[in-house]
C-alpha positions in Angstrom: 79.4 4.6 -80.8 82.1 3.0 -78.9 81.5 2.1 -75.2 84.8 3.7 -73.4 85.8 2.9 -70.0 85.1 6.6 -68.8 81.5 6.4 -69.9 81.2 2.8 -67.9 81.9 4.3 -65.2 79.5 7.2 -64.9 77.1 4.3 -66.3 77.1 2.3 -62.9 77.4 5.5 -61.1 74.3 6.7 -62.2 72.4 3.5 -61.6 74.1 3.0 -58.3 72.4 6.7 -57.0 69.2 5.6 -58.8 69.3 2.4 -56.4 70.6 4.0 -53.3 67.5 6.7 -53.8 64.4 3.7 -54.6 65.8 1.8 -51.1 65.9 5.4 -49.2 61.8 6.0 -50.9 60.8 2.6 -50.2 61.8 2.4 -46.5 60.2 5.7 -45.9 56.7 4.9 -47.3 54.0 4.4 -45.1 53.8 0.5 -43.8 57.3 1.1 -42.4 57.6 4.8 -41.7 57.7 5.3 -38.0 55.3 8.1 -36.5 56.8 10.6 -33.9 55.2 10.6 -30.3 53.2 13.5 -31.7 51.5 11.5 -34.3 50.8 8.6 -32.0 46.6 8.1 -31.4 45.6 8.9 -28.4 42.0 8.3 -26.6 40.6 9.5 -23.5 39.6 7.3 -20.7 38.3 7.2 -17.3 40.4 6.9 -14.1 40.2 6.8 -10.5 41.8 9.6 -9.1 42.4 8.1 -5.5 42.0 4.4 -5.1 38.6 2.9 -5.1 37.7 -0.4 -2.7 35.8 -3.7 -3.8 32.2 -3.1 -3.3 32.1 0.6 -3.2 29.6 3.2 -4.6 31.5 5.3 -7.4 30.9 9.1 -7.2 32.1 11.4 -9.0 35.0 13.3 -7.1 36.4 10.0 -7.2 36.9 10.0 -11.3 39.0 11.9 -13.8 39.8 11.5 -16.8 42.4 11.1 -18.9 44.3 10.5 -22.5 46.7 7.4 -23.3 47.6 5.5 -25.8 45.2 3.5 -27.8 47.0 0.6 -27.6 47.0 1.2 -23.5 43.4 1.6 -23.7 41.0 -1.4 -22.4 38.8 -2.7 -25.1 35.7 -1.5 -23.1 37.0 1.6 -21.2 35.1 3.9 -19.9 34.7 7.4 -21.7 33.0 9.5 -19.8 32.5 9.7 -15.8 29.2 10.5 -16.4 28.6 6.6 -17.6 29.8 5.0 -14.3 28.9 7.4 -11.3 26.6 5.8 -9.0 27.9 2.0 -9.7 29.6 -0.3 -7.7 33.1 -1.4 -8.3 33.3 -5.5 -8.2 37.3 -5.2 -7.8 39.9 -2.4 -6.2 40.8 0.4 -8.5 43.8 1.5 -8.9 44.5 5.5 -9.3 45.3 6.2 -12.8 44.8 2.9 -14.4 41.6 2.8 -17.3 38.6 1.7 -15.6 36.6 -0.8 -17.7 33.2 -2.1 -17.8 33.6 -5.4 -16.7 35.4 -3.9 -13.1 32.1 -2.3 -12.2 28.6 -2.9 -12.1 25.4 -1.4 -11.1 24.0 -1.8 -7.9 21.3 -5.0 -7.0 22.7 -6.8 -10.2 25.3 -8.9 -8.2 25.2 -8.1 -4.7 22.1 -9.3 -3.2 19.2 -7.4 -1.5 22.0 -5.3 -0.3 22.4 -3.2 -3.9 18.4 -2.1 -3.5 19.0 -0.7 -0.3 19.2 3.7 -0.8 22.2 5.3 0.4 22.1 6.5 3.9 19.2 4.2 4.9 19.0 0.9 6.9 16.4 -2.0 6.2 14.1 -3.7 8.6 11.4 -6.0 8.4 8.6 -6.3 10.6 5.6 -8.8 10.6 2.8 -8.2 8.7 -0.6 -9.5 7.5 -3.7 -9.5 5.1 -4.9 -6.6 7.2 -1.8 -4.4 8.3 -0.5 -5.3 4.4 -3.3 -2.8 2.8 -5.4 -6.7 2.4 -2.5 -7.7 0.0 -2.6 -5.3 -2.0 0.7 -3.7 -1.3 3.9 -4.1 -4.3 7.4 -3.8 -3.6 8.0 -0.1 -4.4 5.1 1.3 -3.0 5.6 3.9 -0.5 3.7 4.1 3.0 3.1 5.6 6.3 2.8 3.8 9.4 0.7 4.0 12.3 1.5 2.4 15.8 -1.2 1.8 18.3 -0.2 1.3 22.0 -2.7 0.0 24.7 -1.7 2.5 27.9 -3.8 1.5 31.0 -7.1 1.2 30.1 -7.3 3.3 26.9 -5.6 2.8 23.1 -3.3 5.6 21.5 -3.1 5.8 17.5 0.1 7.3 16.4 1.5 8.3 12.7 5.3 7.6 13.9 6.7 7.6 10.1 5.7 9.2 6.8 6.6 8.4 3.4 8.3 5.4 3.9 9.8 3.4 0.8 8.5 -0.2 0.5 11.6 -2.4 -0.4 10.3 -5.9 -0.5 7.3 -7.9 0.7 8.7 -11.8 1.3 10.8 -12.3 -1.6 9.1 -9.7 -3.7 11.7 -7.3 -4.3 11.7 -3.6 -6.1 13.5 -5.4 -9.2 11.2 -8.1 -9.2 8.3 -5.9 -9.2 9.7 -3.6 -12.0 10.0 -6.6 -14.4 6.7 -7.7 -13.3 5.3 -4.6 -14.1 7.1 -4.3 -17.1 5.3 -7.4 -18.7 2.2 -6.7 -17.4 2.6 -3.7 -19.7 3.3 -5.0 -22.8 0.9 -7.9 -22.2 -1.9 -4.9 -21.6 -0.7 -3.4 -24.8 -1.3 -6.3 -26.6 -5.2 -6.8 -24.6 -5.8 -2.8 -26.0 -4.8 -3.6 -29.4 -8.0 -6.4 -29.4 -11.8 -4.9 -29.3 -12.8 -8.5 -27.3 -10.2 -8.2 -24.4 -11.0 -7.3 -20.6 -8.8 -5.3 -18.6 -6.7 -7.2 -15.8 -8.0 -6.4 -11.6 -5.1 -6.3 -9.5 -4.9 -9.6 -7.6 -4.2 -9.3 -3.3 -1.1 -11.5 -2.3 -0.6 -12.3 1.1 2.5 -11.7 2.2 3.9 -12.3 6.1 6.7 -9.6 6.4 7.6 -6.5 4.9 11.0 -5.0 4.5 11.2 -0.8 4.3 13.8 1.9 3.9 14.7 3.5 7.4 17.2 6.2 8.4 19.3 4.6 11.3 17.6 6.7 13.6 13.5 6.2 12.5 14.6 2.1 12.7 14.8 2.4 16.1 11.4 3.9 16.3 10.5 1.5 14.0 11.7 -1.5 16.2 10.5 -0.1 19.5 7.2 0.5 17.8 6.7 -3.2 16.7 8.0 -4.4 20.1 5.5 -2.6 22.2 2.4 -1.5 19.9 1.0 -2.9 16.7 1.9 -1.5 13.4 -0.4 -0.1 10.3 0.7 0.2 6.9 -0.8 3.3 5.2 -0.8 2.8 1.4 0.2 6.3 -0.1 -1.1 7.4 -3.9 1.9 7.6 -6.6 3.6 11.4 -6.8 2.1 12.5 -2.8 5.9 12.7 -1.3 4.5 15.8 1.3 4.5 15.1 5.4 1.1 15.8 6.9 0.7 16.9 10.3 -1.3 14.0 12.3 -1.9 14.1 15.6 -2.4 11.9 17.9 -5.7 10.1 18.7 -7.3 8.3 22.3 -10.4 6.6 22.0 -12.1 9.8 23.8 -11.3 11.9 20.6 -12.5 9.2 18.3 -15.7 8.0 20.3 -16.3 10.9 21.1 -17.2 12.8 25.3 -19.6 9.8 25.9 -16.9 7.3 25.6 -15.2 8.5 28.8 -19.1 8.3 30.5 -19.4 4.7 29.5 -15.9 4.1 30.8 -16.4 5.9 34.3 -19.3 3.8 34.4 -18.1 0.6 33.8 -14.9 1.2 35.8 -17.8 1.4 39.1 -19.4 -1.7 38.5 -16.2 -3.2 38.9 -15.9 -1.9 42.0 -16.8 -4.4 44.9 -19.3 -3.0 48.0 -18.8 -1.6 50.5 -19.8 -5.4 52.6 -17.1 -6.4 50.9 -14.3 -4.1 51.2 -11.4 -5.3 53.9 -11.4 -3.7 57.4 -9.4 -0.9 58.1 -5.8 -1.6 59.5 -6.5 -0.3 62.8 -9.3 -2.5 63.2 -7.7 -6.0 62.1 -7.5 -8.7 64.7 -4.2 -9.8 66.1 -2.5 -12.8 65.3 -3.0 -15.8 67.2 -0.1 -17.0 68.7 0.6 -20.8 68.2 2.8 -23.7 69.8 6.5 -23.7 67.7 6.8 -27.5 66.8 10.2 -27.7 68.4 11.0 -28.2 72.3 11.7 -24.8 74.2 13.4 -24.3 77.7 11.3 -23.2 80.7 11.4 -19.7 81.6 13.6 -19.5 84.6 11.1 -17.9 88.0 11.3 -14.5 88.9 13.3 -13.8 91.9 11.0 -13.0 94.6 11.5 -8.8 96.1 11.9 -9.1 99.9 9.4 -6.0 102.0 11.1 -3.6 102.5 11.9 -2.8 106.4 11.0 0.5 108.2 13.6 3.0 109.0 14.7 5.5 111.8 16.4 8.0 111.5 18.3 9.4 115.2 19.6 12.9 115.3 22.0 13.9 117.6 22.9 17.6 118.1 24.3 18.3 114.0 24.4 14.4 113.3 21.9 12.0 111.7 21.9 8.3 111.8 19.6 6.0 110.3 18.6 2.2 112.0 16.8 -0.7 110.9 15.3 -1.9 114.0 
């Protein structure tokens, strides 16, 4: 058949639409099709909803949540508020802006003593020893009343001034510390259990020279004034009692009993002195003596002398009177 110029042309027509419709396929396919905001993956995050300082506690009216982009999304952001409520932020949040892990972190991990301290609370130390420490064999953690006695006159009072009271540290031995501590003496017991030979561990006393509790700003005061004018007693409390217990308060009459206030009475009269020896009335004290100053004085000047007096007489005549000195 011969090739006529007509049927060229509708040749290269036909394979110019066949082209045009392989480029129009190919840049729709998938590795260059662009996806509509619709199709765009979003993920939800967490994120302040008013703006949160360095070094404060994260609750949870603070947090929302919310959904952006995943390329908008830290690599470690925060899902749920759930995760984070109750940590500290290490750096100022901004409302609306992802919150990630590494911006927050729980409390006592990095910032000191101060992240084991309860909310609310305030911690003071006071002095302590083998005896007002339970003999050493208080832990960090423990919880504990605390009994003042206070000399008044002659007699002692006992006093329960607080009640289940959280021990925060004892020297350097903090809650954390202890709960690691604890935490291999467990496994390490675990171990001693598995073997038929082993002996179970006796709690060792520590001696510690201060002790650091958990106080409301009010019962620190008490605390302090306690410690200042008494001496303090640390009450060991058994794990799970939380209740308060009326105590009151004790003399040395209710705890020796009526005969204590005999022996005192007596006592208090031997001290007295005799009566030989007790000082004179005021009345009957002597006087003074009067001595010499050691500096010169003038001479009292002499008393003018009073002349006799002279008789008088008195001359009436008729209605008038006149009196002479003869």
């Amino acid at each position: 058949m011969r090739l006529t110029r007509r049927v060229a042309i509708g040749i290269a027509l036909a394979c110019g639409v066949l082209a045009a419709a392989l480029t129009i396929i190919y840049l729709k396919g998938p590795g260059t099709r662009q996806r509509s905001p619709e199709e765009t993956q979003q993920v939800q995050v967490v994120v302040p909803q008013v703006p949160i300082p360095t070094h404060s506690l994260i609750t949870g009216d603070m947090l929302t949540t919310a959904k952006v982009d995943a390329s908008q999304a830290p690599s470690r952001a925060v899902k749920s508020p759930d995760e984070i409520v109750g940590y500290v932020a290490v750096m100022a949040l901004d409302p609306k802006v992802p919150i990630s892990t590494t911006q927050i972190a729980r409390p006592g991990t990095l910032f000191g003593f101060a992240g084991e301290v309860p909310q609310g609370m305030r911690a003071v130390t006071v002095a302590v020893d083998p005896v007002i420490g339970v003999a050493g064999l208080l832990k960090a953690g423990n919880r504990v009343d605390i009994v003042a006695t206070f000399e008044v006159e002659d007699d002692l009072l006992a006093r329960t001034i607080l009640q289940d009271i959280q021990l925060l540290a004892l020297d350097s031995q903090t809650t954390a510390t202890t709960a690691r501590t604890e935490k291999q003496a467990a496994a390490s017991q675990a171990e001693r259990d598995a073997s038929p030979d082993s002996q179970p561990d006796r709690t060792r006393a520590v001696e510690y020279t201060n002790a650091t509790l958990a106080v409301t700003p009010e019962d620190a005061q008490r605390l302090i004034l306690a410690d200042k004018q008494g001496q303090l007693r640390l009450i060991l409390r058994p794990i799970g009692e939380r209740d308060f217990v009326p105590v009151s308060v004790q003399d040395m009459t209710s705890v020796a009993g009526p005969e204590y206030a005999v022996l005192r009475a007596k006592a208090e009269r031997k001290k007295r002195p005799p009566e030989s020896e007790k000082a004179a009335p005021t009345s009957q004290v002597q006087a003074a003596t009067w001595t010499q100053p050691p500096w010169p004085t003038q001479p009292a000047a002499p008393k003018p002398k009073k002349e006799p007096k002279k008789p008088q007489v008195e001359i009436i005549r008729g209605d008038q009177h006149v009196t002479v000195t003869p």
